[in-house]
C-alpha positions in Angstrom: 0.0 0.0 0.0 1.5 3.6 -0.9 2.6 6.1 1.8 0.8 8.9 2.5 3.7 10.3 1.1 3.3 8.9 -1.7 -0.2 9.4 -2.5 0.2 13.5 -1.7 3.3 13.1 -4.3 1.3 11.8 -6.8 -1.4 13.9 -6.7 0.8 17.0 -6.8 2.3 15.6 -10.2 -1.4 15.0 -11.5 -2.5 18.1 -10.7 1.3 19.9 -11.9 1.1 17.7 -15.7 -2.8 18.9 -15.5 -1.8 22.8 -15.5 1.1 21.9 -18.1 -1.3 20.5 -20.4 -3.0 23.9 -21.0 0.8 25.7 -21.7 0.8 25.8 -25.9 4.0 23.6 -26.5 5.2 27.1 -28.7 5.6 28.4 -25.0 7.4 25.3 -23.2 10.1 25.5 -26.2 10.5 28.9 -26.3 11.4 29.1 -22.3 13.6 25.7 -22.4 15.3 26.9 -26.0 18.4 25.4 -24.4 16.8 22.1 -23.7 16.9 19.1 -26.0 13.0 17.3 -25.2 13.9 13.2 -25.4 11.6 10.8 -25.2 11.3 7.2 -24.6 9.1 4.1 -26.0 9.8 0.0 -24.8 7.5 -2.0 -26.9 6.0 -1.7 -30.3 3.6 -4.9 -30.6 0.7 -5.6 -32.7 -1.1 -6.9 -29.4 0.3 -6.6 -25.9 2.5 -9.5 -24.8 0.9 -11.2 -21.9 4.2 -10.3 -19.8 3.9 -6.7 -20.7 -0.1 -5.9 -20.4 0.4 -5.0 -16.6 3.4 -3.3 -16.5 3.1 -0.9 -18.9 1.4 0.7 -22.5 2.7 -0.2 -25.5 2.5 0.3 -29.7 1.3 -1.1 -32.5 3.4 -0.4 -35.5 0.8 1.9 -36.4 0.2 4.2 -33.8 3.9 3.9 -33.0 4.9 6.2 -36.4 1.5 8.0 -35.9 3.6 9.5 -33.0 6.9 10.1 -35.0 4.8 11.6 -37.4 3.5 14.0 -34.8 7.1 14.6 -33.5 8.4 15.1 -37.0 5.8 18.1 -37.2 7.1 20.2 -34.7 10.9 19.2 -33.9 13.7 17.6 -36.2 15.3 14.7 -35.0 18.9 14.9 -33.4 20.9 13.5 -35.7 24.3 14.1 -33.8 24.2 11.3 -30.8 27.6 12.0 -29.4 27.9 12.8 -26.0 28.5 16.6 -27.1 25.4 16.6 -29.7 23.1 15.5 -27.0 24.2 18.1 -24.5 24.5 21.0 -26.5 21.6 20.2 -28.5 18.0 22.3 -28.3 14.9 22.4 -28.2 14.4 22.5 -32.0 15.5 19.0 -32.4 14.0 15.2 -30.7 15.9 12.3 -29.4 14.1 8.9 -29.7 15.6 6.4 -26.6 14.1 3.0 -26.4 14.6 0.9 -22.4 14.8 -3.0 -22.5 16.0 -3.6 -25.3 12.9 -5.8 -26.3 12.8 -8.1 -29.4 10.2 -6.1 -31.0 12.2 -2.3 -30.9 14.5 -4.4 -33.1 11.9 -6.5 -35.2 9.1 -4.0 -35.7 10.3 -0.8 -34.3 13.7 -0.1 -36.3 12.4 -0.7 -40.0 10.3 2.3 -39.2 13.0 4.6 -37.2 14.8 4.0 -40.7 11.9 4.7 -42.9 11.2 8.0 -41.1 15.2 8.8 -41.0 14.9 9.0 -37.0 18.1 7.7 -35.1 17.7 6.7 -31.4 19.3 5.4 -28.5 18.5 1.6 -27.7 19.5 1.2 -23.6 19.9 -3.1 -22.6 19.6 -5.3 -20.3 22.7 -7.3 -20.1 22.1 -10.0 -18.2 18.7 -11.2 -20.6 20.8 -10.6 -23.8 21.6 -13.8 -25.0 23.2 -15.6 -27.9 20.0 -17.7 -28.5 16.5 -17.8 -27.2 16.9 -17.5 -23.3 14.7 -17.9 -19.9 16.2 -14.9 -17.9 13.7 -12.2 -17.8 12.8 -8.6 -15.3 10.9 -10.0 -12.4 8.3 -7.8 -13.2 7.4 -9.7 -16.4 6.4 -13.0 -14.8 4.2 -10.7 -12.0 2.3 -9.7 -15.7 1.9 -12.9 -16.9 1.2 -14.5 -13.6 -1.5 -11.5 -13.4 -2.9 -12.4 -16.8 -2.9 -16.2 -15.9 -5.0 -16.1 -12.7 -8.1 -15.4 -15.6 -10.2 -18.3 -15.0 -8.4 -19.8 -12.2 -10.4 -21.6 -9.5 -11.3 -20.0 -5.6 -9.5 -22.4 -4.5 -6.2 -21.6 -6.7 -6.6 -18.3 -6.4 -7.0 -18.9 -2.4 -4.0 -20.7 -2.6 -1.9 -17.7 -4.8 -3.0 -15.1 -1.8 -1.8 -17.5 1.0 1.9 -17.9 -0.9 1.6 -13.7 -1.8 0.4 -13.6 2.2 3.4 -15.7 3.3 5.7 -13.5 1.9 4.2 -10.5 3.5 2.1 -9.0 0.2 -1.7 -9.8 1.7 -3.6 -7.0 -0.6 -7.0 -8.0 -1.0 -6.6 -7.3 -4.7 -4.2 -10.4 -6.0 -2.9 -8.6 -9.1 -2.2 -5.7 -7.0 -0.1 -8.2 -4.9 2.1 -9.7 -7.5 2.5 -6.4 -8.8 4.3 -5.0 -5.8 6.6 -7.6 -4.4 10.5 -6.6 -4.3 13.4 -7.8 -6.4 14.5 -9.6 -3.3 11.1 -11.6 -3.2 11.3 -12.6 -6.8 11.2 -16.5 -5.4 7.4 -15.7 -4.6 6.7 -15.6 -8.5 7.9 -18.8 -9.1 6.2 -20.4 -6.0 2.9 -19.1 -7.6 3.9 -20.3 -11.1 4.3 -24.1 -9.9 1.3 -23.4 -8.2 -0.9 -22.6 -11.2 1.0 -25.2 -13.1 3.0 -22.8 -15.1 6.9 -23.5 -16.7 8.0 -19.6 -16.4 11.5 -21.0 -18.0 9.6 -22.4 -20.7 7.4 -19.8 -21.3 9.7 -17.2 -22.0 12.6 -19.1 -23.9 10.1 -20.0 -26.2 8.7 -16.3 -26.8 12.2 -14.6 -25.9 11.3 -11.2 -25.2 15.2 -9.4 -26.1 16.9 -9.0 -28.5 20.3 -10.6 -29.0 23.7 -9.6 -28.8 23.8 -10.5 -32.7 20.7 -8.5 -33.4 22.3 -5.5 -30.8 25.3 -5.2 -32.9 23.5 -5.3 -36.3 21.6 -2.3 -34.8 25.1 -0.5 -33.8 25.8 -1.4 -37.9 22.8 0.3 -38.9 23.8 3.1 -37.1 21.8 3.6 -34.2 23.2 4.0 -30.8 23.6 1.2 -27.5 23.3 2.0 -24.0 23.2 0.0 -20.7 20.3 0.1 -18.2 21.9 -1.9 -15.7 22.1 -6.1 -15.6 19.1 -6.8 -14.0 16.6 -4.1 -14.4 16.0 -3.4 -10.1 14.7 -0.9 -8.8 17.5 1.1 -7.4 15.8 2.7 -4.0 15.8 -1.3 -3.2 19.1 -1.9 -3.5 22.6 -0.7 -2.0 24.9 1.8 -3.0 27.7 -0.8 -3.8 25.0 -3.2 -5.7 23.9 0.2 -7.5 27.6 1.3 -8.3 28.1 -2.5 -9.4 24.6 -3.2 -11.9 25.9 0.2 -13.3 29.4 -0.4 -14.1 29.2 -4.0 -14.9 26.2 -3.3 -17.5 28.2 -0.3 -18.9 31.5 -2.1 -19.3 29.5 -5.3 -21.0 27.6 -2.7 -23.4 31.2 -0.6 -24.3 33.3 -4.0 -24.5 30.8 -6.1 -26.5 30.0 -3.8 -29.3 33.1 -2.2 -29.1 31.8 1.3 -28.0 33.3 4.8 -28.5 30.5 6.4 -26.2 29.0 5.2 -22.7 25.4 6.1 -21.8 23.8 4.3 -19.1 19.2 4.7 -18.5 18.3 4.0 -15.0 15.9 1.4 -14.2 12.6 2.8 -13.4 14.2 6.3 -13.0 16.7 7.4 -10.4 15.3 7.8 -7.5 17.5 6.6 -3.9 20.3 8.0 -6.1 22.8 9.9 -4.2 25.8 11.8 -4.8 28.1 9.5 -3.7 27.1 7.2 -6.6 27.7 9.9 -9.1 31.1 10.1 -7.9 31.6 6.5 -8.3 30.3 5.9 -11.8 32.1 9.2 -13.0 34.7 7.9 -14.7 32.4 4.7 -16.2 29.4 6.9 -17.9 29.3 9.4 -20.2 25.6 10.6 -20.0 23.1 9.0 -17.3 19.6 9.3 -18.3 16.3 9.1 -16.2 12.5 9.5 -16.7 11.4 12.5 -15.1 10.7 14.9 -17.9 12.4 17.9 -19.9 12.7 21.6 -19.0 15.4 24.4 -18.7 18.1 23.1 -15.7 16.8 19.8 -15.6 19.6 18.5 -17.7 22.4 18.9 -15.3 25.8 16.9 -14.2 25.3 14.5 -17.4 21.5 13.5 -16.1 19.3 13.9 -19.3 15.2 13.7 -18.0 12.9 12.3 -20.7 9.4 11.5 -21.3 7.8 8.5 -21.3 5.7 8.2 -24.9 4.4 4.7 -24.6 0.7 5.8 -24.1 -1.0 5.9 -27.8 -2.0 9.7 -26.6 -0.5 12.8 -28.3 3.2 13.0 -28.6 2.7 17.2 -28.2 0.3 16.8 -25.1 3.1 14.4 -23.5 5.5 17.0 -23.9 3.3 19.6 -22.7 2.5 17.8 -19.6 5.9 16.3 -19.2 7.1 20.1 -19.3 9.4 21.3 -16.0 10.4 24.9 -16.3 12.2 26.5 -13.9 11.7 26.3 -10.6 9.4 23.5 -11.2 12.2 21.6 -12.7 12.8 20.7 -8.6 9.6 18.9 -9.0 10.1 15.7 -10.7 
């Protein structure tokens, strides 16, 4: 259950993307000139994957370069994607970043970032790349299939599913809810559920293998587009250490740089990067070029190599997004 803390935050940001909503988008670029607006997308399906329904929104092909179209309207798309072309570029231009790194940004999403001439940053996973078809997969994925599965499930399995969830200290009334929110440290609890509804989570997933692979990572560096790391096992970082947040980082990086034989090192935090404190900053300094997070764009946001971008996975407007997504100074303290 969230905080109270939580609850007053989130109601502060509905209310602050409701005001910035009514801003023409004219006004938000002419106020953050300085600032390039980036934007991210993870999946580009022609129906939602089972493991990805209850996590988050995703594309179809078409509504996926509906939305470039909309961007290609009003901005023109970085073309520069060196460390120094992202950080000196402006508000007249759009950088396209894709997190996961999941089969279908390479297999649907790419042909049509090449079509429409529109580079982009592709952050990975390195732990779930894989040479062939592998089982490894973000916790969160089997808490969306296991939430999709418990359609048509008996009372008594789904009696059974809230005494494991209960067990382990997740007793929400509301079972999807549940699986929803247990930590990366109680990822065992998905797989006692799994053998309890008579699922192979292992088989499942090597035989739909959501990521790409390394070979299909480095034909996308051949094509031309840009790799980044987003840590080896997608936690969230307020639940882990310091040290374990200083290690995902620089272990994911160095994979990413090594493998493909990088020039350039940008790392996209899981989630976003919140629990991150100086001290880690100072750590990674001499492993990352450019960090980037998910809170959105605005003049001073983009400070100490931390780029803010906005989520576009919603099949909404591109421009309202943006407008809503919109920090200008001093609100750019209110991420």
């Amino acid at each position: 259950m969230a905080s109270l803390s939580e609850i007053a935050f989130r109601l502060a940001s509905r209310s602050l993307r409701a005001t910035m909503r009514q801003i023409p988008l004219g006004v938000s670029r002419a106020v953050s000139a300085r600032t390039l607006p980036i934007v991210i997308f993870h999946a580009v399906e022609e129906a939602p994957k089972p493991y990805i329904k209850h996590l988050y929104d995703y594309h179809t092909p078409a509504s996926f370069e509906q939305v470039l179209d909309e961007l290609l309207r009003h901005f023109k798309p970085l073309e520069d994607l060196s460390p120094e072309g992202i950080a000196n570029a402006g508000a007249d231009r759009f950088l396209v970043t894709f997190d996961d790194g999941l089969r279908s940004s390479y297999e649907v999403a790419l042909p049509i970032l090449e079509r429409k001439g529109v580079p982009a940053i592709h952050f990975l996973i390195t732990d779930f790349l894989a040479g062939e078809a592998g089982s490894q997969v973000e916790e969160k994925f089997k808490a969306s299939l296991l939430v999709e599965c418990l359609d048509g499930r008996t009372p008594a399995e789904r009696a059974e599913v809230a005494r494991i969830l209960g067990g382990a200290g997740y007793g929400q009334a509301d079972l999807a809810e549940a699986l929803m929110s247990v930590r990366l440290a109680d990822g065992a609890v998905y797989d006692a559920v799994a053998e309890r509804l008579g699922i192979d989570l292992a088989a499942y997933f090597r035989q739909d293998r959501p990521y790409i692979t390394r070979e299909e990572a480095a034909d996308m560096a051949r094509r031309g587009f840009r790799l980044g790391a987003h840590s080896c096992d997608h936690p969230r970082y307020w639940e882990i250490s310091l040290d374990e947040q200083v290690r995902q980082t620089r272990d994911s990086m160095r994979h990413v740089t090594e493998t493909f034989g990088l020039d350039y090192r940008y790392f996209a935090f899981p989630y976003k990067n919140r629990g991150i404190t100086p001290a880690f900053y100072e750590r990674t300094r001499e492993a990352v070029d450019l960090f980037f997070t998910t809170s959105g764009w605005g003049d001073r946001m983009n400070r100490e190599r931390v780029f803010h971008r906005v989520g576009l996975d919603s099949t909404g407007s591109a421009v309202t997004a943006l407008k809503c997504g919109w920090r200008p100074f001093p609100l750019s303290a209110i991420q």
